[in-house]
N, C-alpha and C positions, 0 to 999 in steps of 0.2 A: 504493500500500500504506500500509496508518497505522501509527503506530508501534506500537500494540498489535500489529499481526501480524509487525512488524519484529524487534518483543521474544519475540515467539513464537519466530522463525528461531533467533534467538542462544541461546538458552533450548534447544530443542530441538538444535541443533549442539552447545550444551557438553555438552549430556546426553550426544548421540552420539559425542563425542570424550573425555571420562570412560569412557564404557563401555568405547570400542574402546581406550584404555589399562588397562581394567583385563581385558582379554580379550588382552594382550598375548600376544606368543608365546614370551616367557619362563617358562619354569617356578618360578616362585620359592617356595623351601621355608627360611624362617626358622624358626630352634631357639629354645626360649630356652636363655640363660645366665643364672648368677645369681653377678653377681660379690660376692666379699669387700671390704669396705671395706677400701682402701688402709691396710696401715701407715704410722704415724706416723715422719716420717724429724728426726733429730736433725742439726741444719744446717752443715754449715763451707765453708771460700773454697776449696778447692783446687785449684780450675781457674781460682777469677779473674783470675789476673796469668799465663793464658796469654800465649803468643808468636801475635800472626796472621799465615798466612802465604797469603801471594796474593792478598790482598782483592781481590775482583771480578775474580780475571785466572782464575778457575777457576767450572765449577758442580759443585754437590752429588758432593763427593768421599766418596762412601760408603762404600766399601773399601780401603783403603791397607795399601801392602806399603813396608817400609824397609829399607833394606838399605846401612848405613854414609850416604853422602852423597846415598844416592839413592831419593829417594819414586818408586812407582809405583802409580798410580789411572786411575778408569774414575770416568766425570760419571751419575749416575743420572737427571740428565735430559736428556741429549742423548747416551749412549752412546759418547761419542769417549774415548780414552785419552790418560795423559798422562805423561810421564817427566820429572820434577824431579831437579834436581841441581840444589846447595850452594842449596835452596831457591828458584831460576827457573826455570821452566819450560825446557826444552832441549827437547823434542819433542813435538808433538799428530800423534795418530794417529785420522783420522775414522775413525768406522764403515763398514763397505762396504754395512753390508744395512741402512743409513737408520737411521730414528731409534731408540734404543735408551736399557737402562735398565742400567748398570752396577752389581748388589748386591755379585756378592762376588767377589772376585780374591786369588788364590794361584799361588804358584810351581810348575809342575809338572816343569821338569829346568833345566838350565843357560841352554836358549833359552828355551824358551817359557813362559806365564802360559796357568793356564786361570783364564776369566770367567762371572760367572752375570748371564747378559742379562738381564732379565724379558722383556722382549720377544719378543727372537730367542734363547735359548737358550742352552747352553755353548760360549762361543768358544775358539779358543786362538789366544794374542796374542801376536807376536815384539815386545817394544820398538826393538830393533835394525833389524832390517828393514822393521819396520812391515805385517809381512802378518800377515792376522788371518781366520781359516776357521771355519765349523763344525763343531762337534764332534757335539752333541746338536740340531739345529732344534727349536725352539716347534711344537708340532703337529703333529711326526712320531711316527707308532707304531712303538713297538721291543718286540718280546715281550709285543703286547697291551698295552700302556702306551701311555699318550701327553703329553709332557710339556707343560707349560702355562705355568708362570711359574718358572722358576728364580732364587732367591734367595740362596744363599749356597753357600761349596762348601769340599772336604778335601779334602787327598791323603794316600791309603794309600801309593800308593807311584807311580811312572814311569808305572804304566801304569793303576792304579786308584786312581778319584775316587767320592767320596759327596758328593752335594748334596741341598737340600730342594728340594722342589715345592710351592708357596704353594699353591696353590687346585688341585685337580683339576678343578673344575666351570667356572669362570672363567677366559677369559686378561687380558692388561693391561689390554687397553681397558674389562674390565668390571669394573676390581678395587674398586668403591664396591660392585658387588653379593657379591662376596665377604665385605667387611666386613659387610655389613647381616645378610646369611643368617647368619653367626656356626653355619657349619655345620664341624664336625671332619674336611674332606676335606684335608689336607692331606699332605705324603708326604717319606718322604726315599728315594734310592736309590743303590747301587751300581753301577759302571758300571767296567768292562773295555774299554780303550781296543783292543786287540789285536784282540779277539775281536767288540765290538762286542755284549757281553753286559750288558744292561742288569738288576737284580734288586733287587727292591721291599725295603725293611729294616724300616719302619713306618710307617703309615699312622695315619687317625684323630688327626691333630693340626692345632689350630687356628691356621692361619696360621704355618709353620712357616718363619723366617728365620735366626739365624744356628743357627752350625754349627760344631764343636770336637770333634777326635779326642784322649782326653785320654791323660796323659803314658805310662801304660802299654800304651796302642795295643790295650784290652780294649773299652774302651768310648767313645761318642761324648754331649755336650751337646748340645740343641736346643733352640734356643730359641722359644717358642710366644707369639708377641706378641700375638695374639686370644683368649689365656687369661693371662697376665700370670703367667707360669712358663717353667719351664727343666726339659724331661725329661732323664733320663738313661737311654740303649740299648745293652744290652752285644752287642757285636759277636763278640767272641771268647773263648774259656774254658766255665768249667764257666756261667757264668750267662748263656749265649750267645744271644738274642732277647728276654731278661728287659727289660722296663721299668719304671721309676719314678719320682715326681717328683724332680728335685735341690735345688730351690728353686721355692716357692709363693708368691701370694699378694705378687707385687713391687711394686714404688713406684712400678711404671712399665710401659713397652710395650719388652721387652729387642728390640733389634736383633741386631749383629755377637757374637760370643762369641770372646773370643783368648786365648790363653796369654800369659803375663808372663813375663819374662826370669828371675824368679826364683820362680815354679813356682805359682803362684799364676790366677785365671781372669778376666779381666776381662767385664763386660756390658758393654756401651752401650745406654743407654737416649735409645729413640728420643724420649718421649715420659714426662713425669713424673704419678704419680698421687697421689692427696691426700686426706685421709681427708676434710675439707673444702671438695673443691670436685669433689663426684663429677661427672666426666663425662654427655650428655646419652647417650651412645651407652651406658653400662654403666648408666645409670638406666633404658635403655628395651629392656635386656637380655632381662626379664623379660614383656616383649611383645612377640612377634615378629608379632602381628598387624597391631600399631601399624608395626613395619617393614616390611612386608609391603604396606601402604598408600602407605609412602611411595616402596619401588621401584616399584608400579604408578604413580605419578604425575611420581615428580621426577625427572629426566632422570639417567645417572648419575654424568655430570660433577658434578653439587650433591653428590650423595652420596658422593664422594670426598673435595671441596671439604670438606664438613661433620666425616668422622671425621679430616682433619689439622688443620680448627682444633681438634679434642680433642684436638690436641700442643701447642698454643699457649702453652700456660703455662710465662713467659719463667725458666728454670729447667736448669742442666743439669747430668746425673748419670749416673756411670758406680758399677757395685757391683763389688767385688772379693771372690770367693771362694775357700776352700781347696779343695782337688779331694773334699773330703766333702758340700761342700756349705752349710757353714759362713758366715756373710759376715763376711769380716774388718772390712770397713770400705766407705765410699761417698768420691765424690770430687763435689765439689759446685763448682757457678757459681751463687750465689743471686741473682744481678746478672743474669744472662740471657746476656750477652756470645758465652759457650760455653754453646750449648745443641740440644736436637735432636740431640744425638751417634750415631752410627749404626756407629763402629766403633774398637776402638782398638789401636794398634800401639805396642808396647813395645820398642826399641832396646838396652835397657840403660840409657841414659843418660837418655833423652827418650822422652815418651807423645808422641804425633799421634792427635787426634783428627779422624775424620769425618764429615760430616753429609749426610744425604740432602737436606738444601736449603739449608744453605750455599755460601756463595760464597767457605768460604776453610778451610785446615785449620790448626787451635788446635795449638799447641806446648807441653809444659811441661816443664821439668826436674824428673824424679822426685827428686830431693835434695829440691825445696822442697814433697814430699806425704811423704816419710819420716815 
């Protein structure tokens, strides 16, 4: 054979292996967005002279619960739990159902924690005992629902929990086509532990992660990191299914949502935005054909890879709001050190900050952000 027919082969193989990716068996339906240039954020230290705690003896502590001397967290990237006390590790608790993604953890009675897997769904986790079951499975249908990526979670009460559902369309393995399609299937819902009564609260939200029953137990915060906002859904009262924005148009990609010891709302921001150095993924917002080309081609490992280097900017910030909505003030790492924060917990005394890919959780004493 000569090389001209050789060159033929390859030529016609790449054709045929172009095609047969772009005849994928995915359905991909990319929206546009048109995002608002990032406000401009006015700068201070107040997370730089965090405390680190557990450098490399922990991964990506995302959701953290404190309770006097004692932290408890789930690794977002390897699912295991973990119970600290006077800041050392005292207990690791593997995952039973393999690898897993730990978003958001909360206390549901005196024993038990319930967890929002992304992976495997809503656990509920004894730290004492260390036994840890399913609540909700990834995958399973409940009343025509079927949940997919659980990311963050509330409690109403003992026996009823609300959490979000990141992507209806996508589970974890596919969550770079989630980002790329930048389509509003997102969901949060009510769930009756008793009864085994699952019921839809809102829907059509972009990427919907954290998650705050706010102080009058009327209404709930969600935060929309694929729209770079924070709805507000009233749950109960005369304005009872009503929705609204609470805050638009952020300096960032909000993660976890918590209450503050003194009544106030914290964000963590997973992810900083900048009127200056806009993102490639929010500049190619506005073509989703252009993305659309790049899920038929790029594996979607790259395309995960790709939208957390758009968190890359060494920068970290958490926003603090009044329950109107208001922003009192931001707390800033302009040094990097503390950044990527993904959740944060108010003791009273000390914030603890989380990160979906750190390897350590940032301490500070709120005396020295007063």
């Amino acid at each position: 054979m000569t090389q001209l027919t050789y060159g033929k082969i390859i030529t016609i193989g790449l054709i045929g292996l172009v095609f047969g990716m772009y005849l994928s068996s995915y359905n991909f339906e990319p929206q546009i967005f048109i995002w608002d240039v990032a406000p401009e954020l006015t700068s201070n230290d107040a997370l730089k002279d965090a405390k680190i705690l557990l450098k490399s003896k922990i991964s990506a502590p995302e959701s953290v619960v404190v309770e006097k001397n004692v932290i408890y967290t789930g690794s977002a990237s390897d699912g295991n739990f973990f119970k600290i006390v006077d800041e050392q590790i005292e207990k690791t608790i593997n995952n039973p159902f393999g690898s897993g993604a730990i978003f958001g953890l909360r206390r549901l009675n005196k024993t038990d924690f319930v967890a929002a897997d992304m992976i495997n769904g809503i656990l509920v986790v004894n730290f004492e005992t260390g036994n840890i079951r399913h609540l909700i499975p990834s995958g399973k249908e409940i009343h025509n629902f079927k949940i997919s990526m659980t990311n963050d979670i509330d409690i109403i009460d003992e026996d009823t929990i609300i959490f979000t559902d990141t992507c209806s369309k996508w589970d974890f393995s596919k969550l770079g086509y989630c980002f790329f399609e930048h389509i509003p299937n997102g969901r949060v819902f009510k769930y009756q532990i008793s009864t085994n009564k699952l019921e839809l609260l809102i829907d059509e939200l972009y990427f919907p992660n954290g998650l705050q029953i706010l102080p009058d137990r009327k209404s709930i915060l969600i935060g929309e990191l694929w729209a770079a906002r924070i709805t507000q859904l009233y749950i109960e009262g005369p304005k009872k299914n009503e929705r609204k924005i609470f805050a638009d148009n952020l300096p960032g990609f909000s993660d976890n949502i918590r209450l503050s010891t003194h009544g106030t709302i914290y964000v963590a921001m997973a992810g900083v935005r900048q009127p200056t150095a806009t993102s490639y993924l929010e500049t190619i917002g506005n073509f989703p054909a252009i993305r659309k080309v790049f899920m038929q081609f790029l594996p979607e490992i790259f395309l995960k890879i790709w939208v957390f280097l758009q968190y890359s900017i060494q920068h970290g910030l958490v926003l603090e709001y009044d329950t109107n909505g208001i922003l009192i003030r931001t707390l800033q790492d302009p040094t990097g050190v503390v950044n990527r924060i993904s959740h944060v917990a108010d003791d009273g005394e000390f914030l603890y900050l989380g990160s979906y890919i750190n390897d350590f959780i940032a301490k500070i004493p709120k005396k020295n952000i007063a």
